[in-house]
PAVEXRO-660371 format. One record per residue: residue number from 1; residue in three letters; x, y, z of N, C-alpha, C, O in turn. Coordinates in pm, whole numbers. Layout:
  seq  type    n_c1    n_c2    n_c3   ca_c1   ca_c2   ca_c3    c_c1    c_c2    c_c3    o_c1    o_c2    o_c3
  NUM   Ala       X       Y       Z       X       Y       Z       X       Y       Z       X       Y       Z
...
# end
This chain:
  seq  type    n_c1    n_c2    n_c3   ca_c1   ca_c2   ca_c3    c_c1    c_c2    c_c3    o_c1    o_c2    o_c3
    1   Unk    8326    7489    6361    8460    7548    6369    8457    7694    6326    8510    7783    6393
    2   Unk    8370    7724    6171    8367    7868    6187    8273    7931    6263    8233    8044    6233
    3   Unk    8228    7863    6368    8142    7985    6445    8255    7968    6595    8208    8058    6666
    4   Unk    8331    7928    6649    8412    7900    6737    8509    8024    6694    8554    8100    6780
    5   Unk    8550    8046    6504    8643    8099    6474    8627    8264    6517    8702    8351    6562
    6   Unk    8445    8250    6464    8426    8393    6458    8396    8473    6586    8363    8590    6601
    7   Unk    8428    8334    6706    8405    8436    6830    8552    8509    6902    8584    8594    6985
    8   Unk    8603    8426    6821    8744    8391    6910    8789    8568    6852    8795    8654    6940
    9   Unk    8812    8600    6739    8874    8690    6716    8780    8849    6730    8658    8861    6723
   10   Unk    8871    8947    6747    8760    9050    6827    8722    9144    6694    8793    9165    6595
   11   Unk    8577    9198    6726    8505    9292    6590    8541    9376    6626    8443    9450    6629
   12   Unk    8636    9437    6668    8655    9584    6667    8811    9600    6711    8861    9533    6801
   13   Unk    8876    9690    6641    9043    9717    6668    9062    9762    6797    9002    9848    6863
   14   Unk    9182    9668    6828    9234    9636    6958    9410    9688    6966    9508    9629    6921
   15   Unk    9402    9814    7039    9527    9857    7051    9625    9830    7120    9669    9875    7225
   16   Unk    9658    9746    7048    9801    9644    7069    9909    9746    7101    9906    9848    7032
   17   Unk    9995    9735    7185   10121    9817    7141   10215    9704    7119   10209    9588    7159
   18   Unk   10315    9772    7037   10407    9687    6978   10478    9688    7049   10501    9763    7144
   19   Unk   10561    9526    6979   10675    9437    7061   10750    9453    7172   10776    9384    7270
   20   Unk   10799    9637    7107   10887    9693    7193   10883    9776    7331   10975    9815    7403
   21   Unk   10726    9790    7343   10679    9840    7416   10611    9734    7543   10626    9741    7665
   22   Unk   10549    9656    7475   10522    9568    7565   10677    9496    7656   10672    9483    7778
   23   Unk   10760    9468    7603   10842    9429    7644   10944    9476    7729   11013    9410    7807
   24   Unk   10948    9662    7692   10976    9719    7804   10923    9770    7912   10988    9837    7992
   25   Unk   10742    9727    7931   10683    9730    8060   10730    9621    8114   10787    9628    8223
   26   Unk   10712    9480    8039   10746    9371    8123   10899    9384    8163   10924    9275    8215
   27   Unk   11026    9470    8166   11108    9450    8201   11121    9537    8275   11201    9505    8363
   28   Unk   11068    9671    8292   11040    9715    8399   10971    9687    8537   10991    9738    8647
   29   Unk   10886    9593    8496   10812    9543    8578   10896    9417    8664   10889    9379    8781
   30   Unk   10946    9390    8591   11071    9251    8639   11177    9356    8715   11268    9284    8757
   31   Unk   11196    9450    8738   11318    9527    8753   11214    9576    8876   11262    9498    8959
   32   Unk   11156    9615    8918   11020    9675    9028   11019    9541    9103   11054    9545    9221
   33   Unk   10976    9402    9040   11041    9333    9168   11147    9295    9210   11135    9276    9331
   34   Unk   11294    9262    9157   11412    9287    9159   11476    9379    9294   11552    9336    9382
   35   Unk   11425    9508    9282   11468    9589    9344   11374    9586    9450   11438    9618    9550
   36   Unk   11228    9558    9487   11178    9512    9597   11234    9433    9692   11276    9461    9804
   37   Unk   11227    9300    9617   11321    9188    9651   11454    9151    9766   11482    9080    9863
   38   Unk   11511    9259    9673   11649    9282    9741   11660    9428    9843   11763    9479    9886
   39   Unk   11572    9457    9856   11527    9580    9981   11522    9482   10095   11598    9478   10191
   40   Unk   11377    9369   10057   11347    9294   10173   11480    9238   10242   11521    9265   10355
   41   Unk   11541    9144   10136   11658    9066   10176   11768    9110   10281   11820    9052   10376
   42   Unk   11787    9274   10208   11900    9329   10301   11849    9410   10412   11925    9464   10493
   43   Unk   11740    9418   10417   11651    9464   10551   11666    9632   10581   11666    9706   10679
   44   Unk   11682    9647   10408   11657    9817   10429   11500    9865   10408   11461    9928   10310
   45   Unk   11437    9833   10494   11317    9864   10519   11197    9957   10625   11078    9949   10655
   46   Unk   11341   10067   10663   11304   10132   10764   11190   10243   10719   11095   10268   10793
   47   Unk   11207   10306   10594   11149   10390   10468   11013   10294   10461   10897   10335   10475
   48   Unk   11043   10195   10444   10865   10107   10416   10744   10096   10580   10622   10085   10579
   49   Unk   10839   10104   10702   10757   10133   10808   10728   10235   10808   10607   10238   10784
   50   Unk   10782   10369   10826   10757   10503   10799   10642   10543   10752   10541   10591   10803
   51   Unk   10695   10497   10577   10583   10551   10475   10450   10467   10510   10343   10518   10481
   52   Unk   10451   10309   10587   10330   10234   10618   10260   10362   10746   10142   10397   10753
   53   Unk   10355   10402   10821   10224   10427   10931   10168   10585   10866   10052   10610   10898
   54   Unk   10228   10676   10791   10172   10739   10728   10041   10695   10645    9938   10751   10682
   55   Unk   10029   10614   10553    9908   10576   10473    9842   10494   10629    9751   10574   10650
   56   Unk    9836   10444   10685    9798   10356   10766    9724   10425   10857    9602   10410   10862
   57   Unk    9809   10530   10962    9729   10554   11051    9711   10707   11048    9799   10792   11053
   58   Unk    9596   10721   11040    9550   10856   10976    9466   10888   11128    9462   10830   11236
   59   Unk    9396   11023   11067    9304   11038   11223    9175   10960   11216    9168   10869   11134
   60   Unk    9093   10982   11278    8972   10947   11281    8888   10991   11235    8796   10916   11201
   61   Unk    8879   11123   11212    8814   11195   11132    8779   11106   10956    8678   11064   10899
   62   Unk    8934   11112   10923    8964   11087   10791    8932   10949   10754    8903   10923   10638
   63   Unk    8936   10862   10844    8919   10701   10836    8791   10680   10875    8774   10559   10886
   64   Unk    8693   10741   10900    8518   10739   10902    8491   10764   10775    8372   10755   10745
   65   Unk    8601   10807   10649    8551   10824   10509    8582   10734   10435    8505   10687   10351
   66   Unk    8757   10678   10462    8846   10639   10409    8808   10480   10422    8787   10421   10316
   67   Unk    8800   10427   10513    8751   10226   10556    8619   10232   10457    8633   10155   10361
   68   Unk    8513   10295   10456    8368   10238   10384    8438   10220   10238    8415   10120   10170
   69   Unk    8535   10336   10189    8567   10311   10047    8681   10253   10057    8715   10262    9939
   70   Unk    8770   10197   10110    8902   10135   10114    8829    9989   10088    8877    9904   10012
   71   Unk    8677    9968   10180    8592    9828   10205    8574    9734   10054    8571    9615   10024
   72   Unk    8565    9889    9968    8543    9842    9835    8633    9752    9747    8596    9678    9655
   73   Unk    8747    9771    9789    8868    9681    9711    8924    9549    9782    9035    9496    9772
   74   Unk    8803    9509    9860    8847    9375    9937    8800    9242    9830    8704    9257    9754
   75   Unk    8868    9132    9834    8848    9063    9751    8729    9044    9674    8736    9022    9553
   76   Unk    8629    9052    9730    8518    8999    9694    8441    9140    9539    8408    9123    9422
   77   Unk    8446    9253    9627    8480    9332    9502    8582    9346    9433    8582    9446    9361
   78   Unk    8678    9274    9429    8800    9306    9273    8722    9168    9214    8722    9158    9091
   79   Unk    8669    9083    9274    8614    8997    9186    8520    9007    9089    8518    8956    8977
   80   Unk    8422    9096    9159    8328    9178    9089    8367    9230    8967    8333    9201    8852
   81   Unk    8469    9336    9024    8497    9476    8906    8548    9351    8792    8513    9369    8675
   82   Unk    8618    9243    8821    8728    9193    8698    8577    9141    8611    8542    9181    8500
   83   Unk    8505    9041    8698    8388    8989    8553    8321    9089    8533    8283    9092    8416
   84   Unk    8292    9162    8583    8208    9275    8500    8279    9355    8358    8225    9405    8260
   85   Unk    8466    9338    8407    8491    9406    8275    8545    9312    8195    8571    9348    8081
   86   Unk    8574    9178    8233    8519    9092    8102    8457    9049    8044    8472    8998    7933
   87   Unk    8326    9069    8143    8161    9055    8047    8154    9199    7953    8087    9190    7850
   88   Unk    8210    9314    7977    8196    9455    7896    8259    9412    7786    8197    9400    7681
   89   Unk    8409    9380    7797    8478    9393    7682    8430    9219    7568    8459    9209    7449
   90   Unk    8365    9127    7638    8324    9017    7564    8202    9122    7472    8193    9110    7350
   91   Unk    8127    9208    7540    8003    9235    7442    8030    9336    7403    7933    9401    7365
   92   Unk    8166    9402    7389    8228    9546    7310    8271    9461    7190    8238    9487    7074
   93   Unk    8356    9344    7232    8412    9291    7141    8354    9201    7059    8395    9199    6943
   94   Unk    8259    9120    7094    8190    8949    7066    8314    8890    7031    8334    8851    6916
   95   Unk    8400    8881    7122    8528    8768    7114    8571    8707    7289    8557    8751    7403
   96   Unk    8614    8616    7243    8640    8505    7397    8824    8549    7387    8913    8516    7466
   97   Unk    8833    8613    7292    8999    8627    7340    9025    8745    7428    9141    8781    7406
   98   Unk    8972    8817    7514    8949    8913    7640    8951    8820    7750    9028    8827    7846
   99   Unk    8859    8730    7732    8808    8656    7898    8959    8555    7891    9034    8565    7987
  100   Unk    9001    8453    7765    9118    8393    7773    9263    8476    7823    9327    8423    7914
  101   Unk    9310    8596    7767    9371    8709    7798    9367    8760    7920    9470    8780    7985
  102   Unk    9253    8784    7961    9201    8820    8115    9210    8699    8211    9293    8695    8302
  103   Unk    9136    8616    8190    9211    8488    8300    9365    8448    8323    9425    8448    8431
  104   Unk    9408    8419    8213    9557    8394    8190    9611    8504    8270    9695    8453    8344
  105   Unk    9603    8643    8294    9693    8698    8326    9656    8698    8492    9740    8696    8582
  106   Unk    9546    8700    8506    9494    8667    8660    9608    8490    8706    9686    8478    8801
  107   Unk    9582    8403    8621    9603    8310    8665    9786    8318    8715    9827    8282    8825
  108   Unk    9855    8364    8623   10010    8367    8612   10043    8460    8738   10130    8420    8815
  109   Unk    9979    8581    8763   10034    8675    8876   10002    8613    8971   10103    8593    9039
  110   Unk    9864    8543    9040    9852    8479    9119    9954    8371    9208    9995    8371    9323
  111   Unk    9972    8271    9083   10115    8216    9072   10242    8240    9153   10291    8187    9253
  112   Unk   10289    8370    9047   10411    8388    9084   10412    8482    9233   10522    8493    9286
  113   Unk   10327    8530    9283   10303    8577    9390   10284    8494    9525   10324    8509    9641
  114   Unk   10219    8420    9473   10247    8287    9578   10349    8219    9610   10371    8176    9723
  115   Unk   10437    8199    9488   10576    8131    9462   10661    8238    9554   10753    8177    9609
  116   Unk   10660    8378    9588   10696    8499    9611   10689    8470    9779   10771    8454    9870
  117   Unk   10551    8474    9764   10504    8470    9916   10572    8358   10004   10584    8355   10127
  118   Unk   10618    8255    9899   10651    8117   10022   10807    8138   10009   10886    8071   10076
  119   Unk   10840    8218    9935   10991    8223    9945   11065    8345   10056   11164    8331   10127
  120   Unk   10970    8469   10039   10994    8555   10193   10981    8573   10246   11038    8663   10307
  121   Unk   10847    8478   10298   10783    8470   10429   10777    8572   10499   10810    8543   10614
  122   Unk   10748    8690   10488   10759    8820   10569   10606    8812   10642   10503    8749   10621
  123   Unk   10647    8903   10731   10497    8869   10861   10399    8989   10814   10461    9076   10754
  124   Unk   10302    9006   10824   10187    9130   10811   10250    9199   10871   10349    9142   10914
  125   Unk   10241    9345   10910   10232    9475   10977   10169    9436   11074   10241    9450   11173
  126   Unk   10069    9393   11100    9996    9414   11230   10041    9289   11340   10023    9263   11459
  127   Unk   10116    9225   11214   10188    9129   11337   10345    9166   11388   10420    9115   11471
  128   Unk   10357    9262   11312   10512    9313   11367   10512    9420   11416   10618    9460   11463
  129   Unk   10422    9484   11421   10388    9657   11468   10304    9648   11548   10219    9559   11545
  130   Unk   10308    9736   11633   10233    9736   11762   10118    9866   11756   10000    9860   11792
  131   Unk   10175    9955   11713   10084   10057   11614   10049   10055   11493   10002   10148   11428
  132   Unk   10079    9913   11447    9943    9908   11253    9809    9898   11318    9789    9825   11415
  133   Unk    9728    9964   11270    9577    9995   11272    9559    9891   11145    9608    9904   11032
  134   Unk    9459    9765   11204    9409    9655   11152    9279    9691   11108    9224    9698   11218
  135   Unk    9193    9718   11027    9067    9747   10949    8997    9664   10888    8895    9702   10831
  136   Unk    9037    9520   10885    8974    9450   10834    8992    9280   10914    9038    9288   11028
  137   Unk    8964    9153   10870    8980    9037   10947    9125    9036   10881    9179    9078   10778
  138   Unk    9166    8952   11016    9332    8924   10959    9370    8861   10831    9279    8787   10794
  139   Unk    9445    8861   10769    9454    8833   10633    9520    8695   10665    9583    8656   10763
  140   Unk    9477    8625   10528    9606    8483   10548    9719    8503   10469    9732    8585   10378
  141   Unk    9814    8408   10519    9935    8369   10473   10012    8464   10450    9949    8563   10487
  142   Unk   10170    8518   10389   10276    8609   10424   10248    8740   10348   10159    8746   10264
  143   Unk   10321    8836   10378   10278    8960   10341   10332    9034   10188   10280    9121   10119
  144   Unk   10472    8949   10171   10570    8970   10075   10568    8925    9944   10681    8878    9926
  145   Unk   10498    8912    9834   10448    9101    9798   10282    9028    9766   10239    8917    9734
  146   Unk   10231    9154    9795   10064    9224    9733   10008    9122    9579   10010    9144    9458
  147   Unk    9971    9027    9653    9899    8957    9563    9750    8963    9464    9714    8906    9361
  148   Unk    9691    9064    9556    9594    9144    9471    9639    9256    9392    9599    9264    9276
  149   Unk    9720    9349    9441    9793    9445    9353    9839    9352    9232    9783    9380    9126
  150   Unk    9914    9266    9229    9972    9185    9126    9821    9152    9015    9791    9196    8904
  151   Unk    9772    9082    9084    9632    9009    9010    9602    9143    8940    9667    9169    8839
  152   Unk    9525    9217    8978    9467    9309    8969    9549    9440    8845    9480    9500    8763
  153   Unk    9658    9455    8854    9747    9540    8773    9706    9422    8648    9623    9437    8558
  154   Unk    9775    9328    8668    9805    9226    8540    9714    9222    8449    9743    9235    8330
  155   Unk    9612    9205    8484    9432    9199    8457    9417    9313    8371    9409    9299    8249
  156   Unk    9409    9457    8445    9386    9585    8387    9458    9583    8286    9401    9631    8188
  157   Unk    9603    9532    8259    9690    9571    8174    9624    9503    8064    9570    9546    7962
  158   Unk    9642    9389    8107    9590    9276    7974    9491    9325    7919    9493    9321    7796
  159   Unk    9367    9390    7986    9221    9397    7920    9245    9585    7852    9158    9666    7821
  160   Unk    9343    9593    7851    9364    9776    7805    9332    9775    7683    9233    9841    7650
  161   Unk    9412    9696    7574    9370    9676    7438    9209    9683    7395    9171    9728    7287
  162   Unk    9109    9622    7512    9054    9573    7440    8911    9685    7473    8794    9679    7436
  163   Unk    8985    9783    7557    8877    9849    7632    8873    9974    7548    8955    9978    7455
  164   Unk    8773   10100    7569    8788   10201    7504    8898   10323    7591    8891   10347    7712
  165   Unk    8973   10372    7514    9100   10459    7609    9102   10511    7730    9206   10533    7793
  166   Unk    8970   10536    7775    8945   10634    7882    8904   10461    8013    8969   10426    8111
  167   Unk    8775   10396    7953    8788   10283    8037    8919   10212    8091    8931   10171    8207
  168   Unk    9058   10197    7949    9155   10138    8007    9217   10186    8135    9246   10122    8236
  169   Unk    9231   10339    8102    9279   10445    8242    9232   10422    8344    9312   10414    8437
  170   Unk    9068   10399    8376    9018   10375    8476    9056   10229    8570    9072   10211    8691
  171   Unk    9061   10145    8463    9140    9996    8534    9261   10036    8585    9278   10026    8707
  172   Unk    9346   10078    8519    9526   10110    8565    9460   10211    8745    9484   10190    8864
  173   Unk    9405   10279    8696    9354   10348    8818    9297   10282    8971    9322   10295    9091
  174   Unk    9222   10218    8898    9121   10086    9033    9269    9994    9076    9278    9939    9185
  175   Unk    9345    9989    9004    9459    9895    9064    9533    9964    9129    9623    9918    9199
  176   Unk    9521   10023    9123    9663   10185    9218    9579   10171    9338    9628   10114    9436
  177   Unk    9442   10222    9342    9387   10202    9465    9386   10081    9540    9413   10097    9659
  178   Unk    9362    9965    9503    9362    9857    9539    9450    9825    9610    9431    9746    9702
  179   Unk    9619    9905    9571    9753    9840    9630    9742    9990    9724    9840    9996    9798
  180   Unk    9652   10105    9741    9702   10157    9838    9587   10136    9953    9589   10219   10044
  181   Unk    9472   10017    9957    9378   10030   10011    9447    9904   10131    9421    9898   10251
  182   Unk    9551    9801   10044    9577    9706   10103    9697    9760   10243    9727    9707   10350
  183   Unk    9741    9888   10176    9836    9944   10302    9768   10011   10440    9810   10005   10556
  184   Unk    9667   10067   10393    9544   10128   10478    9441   10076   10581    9387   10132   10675
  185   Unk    9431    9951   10533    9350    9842   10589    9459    9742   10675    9417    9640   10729
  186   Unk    9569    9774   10681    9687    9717   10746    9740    9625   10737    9809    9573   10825
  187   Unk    9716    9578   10616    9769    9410   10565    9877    9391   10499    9934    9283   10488
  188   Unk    9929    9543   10426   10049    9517   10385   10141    9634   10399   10104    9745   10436
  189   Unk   10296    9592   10360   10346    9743   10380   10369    9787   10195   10355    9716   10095
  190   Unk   10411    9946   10212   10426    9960   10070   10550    9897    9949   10565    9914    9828
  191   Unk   10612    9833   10037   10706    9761    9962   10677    9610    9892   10732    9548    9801
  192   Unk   10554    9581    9988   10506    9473    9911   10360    9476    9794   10299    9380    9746
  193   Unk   10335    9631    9773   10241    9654    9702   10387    9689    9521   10382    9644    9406
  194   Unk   10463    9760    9572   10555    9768    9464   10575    9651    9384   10554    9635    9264
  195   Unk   10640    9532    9513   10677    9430    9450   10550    9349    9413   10575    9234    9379
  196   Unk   10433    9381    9413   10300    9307    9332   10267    9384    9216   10195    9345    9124
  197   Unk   10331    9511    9227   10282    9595    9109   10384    9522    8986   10356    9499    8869
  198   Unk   10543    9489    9079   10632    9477    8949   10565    9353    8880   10556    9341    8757
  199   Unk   10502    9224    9006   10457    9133    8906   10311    9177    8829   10280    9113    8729
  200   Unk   10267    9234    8853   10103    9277    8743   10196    9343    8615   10147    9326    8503
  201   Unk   10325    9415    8624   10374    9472    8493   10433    9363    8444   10397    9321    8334
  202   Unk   10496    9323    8490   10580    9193    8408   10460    9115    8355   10477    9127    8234
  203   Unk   10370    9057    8366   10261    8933    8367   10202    9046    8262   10239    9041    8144
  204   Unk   10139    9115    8290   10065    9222    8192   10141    9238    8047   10080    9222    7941
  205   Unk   10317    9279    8057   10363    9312    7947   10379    9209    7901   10377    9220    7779
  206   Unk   10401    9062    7948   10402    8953    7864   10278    8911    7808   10286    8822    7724
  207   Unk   10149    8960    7839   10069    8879    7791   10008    8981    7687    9925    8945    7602
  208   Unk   10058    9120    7701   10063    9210    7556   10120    9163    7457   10063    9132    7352
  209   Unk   10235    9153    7481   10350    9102    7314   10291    8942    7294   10268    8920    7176
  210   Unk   10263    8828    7382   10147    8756    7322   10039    8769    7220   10016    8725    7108
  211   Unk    9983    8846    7305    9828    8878    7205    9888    8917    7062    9894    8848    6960
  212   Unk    9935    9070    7091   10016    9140    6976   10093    8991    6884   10036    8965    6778
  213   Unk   10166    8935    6907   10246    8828    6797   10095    8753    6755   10065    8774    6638
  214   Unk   10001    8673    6831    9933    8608    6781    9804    8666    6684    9738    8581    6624
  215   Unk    9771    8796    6672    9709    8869    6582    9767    8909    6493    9709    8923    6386
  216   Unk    9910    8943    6508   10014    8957    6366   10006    8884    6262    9982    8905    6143
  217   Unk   10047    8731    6370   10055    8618    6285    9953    8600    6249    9961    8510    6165
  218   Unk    9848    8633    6260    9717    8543    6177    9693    8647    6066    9639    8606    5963
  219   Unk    9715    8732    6072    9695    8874    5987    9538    8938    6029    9432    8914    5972
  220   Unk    9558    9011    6125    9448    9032    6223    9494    9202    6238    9413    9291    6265
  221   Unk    9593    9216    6221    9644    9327    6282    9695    9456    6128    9729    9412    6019
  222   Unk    9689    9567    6150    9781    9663    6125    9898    9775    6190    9889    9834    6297
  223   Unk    9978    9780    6117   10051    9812    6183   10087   10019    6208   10105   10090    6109
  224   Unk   10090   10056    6305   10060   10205    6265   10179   10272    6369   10162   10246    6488
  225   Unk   10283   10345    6338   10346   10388    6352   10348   10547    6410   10344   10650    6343
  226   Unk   10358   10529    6592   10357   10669    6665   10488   10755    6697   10587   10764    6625
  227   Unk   10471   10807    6799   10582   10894    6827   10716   10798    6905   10718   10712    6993
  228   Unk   10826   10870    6817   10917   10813    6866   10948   10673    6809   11013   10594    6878
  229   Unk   10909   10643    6699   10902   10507    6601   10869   10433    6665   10967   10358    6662
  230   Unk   10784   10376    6745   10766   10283    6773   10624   10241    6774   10540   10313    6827
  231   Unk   10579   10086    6697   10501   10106    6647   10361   10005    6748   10385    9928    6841
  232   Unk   10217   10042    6691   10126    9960    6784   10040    9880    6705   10007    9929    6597
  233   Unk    9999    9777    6731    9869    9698    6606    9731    9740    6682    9689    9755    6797
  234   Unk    9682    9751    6528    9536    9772    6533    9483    9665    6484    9490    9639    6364
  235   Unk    9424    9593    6569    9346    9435    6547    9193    9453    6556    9118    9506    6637
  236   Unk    9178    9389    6444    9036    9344    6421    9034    9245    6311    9135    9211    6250
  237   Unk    8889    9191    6285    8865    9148    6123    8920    9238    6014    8931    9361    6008
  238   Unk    8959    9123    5911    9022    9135    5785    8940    9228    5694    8982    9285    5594
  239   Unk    8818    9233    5744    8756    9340    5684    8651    9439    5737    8543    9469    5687
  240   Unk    8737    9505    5906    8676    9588    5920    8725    9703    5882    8848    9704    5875
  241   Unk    8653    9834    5846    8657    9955    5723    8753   10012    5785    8794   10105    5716
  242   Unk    8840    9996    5932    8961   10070    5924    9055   10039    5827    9148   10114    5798
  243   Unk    9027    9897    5761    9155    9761    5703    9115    9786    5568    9004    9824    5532
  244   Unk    9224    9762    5488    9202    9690    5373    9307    9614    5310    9408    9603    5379
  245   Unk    9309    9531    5142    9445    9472    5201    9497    9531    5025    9428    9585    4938
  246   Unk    9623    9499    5026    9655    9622    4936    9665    9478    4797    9674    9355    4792
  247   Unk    9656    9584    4713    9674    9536    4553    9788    9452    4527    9877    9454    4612
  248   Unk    9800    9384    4434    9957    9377    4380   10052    9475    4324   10175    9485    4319
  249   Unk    9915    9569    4269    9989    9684    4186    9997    9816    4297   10013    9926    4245
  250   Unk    9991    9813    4387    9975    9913    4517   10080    9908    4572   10125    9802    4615
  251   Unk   10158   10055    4586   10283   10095    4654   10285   10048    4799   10168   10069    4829
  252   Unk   10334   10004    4895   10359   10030    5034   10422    9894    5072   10423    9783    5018
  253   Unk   10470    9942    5177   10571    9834    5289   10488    9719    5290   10365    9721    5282
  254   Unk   10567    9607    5303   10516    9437    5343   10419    9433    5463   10482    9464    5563
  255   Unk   10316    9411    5485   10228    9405    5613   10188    9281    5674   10101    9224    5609
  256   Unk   10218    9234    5757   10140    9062    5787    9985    9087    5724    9899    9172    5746
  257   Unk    9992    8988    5646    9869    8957    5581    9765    9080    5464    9654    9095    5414
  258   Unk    9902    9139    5476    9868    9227    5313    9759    9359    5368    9667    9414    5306
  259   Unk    9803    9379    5490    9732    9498    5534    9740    9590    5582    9774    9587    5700
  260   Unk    9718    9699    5527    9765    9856    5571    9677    9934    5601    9581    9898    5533
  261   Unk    9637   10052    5683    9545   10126    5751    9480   10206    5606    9550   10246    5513
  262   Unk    9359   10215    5611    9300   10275    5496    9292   10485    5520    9243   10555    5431
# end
C-alpha cells in the first residue's frame, strides 16, 4: 500500500490553478458549446461555409505543403503525441495520477461528443458541398462537433499542471492545430471544431478543480496567491524543499495540512 501510495502522488509541484479559475474555463467552455449548438439549430451557418472553404480550399501550391503536415494530426498520430506525453509527465513526475487525469479526461470528451454527435446528426462538408476538397478517407459517423478537437484540448488541459510551462503551451498549441487540420482535410466545418473545443474546455476545467480539491484535501498542495487574487496550488510531497509545514508558534493563515510556501 505504501509503495502504490508513493506512486500515486506526484514528486514534483504541480500547478494547479485554483477553484476559481478552473471553473471559469469550464464555464466558458460550456458557454462555447451552448452557443455552437444553437448556431447549428437555427441554421445560421452561412459564416461556417464561408470561413470552411477559405481554410479548406487553398491553391495547390500551398496544399503540396499543407496535407503532408495537416497528415500529422490524423488519429493515429494524436494517439501517439497523447502516450508519449503521458509516458513524459509519468517519468517527470513518478506518479500514475497524470496517466489517471489524462485518460479520464480523454475518456469524458469522447463521451460527450458522441452523445453530441447522435443528437445533431449534421452531414460532413464533403457530403453537403460540392466544392469541399476531401484530403483524406471519408470519415465516419456525423460531423457535429470535432471529436478529436474535444479529446485532444481536454487531454492538453488536464496534463498542463503536470508539464513544465513552456511544454504545457505546446499541447494547448498541437490542439489548435488539430481542430484546424480537421477543417483542411475536409471533415469538418469550423463550427464544429468550436463546439469540440467548448467540450475539451469544459472536460479539461472540470478535471482541474478535481485534481486541485483532491491534493488540497490530502494536504499535498500550497497555496500561492497571483495577480488579481486569485489563487493556484503548488502540489507535491509534504516534504518537497518548496514546502514546509509551519510551527504552532509560527504566524500565518490556516493552510490544508499546515503548509505554506517556504
Amino acid at each position: 500500500m505504501a509503495g502504490l501510495d508513493a506512486w500515486w502522488w506526484p514528486k514534483r509541484p504541480a500547478r494547479v490553478p485554483g477553484a476559481w479559475t478552473a471553473g471559469l474555463l469550464a464555464c466558458l467552455g460550456a458557454a462555447l458549446f451552448g452557443v455552437s449548438a444553437l448556431l447549428l439549430k437555427t441554421g445560421t451557418v452561412g459564416w461556417d461555409q464561408s470561413l470552411f472553404r477559405v481554410l479548406n480550399e487553398v491553391p495547390a501550391g500551398v496544399a503540396a505543403v499543407l496535407t503532408p503536415f495537416a497528415r500529422l494530426f490524423l488519429p493515429t498520430g494524436i494517439i501517439v503525441v497523447i502516450v508519449l506525453a503521458i509516458g513524459y509527465v509519468v517519468a517527470r513526475n513518478r506518479s500514475a495520477l497524470p496517466v489517471v487525469t489524462g485518460v479520464a479526461a480523454a475518456a469524458v470528451a469522447w463521451l460527450l461528443a458522441y452523445v453530441a454527435k447522435a443528437i445533431a446528426d449534421r452531414l460532413r462538408p464533403y457530403q453537403v458541398m460540392a466544392d469541399a476538397v476531401l484530403r483524406q478517407a471519408p470519415a465516419h459517423g456525423t460531423s457535429f462537433p470535432s471529436s478529436h478537437t474535444a479529446v485532444t484540448l481536454a487531454v492538453a488541459i488536464a496534463l498542463a499542471p503536470f508539464l513544465a510551462r513552456p511544454l504545457a503551451w505546446v499541447g494547448i498549441g498541437y490542439a489548435v492545430l488539430v481542430g484546424w487540420s480537421r477543417v483542411y482535410l475536409g471533415v469538418h466545418y469550423p463550427l464544429d471544431i468550436l463546439a469540440g473545443a467548448g467540450i475539451g474546455m469544459t472536460v479539461g476545467g472540470v478535471v482541474l478543480l478535481a485534481v486541485g480539491t483532491l491534493l488540497r484535501h490530502k494536504g499535498r498542495t500550497a497555496t500561492r496567491t497571483g495577480p488579481g487574487g486569485d489563487s493556484s496550488a503548488v502540489a507535491g510531497p509534504p516534504d518537497h524543499p518548496g514546502v514546509h509545514r509551519l510551527r504552532r508558534d509560527e504566524e500565518g493563515p490556516d493552510l490544508p495540512g499546515g503548509l505554506c510556501r517556504a
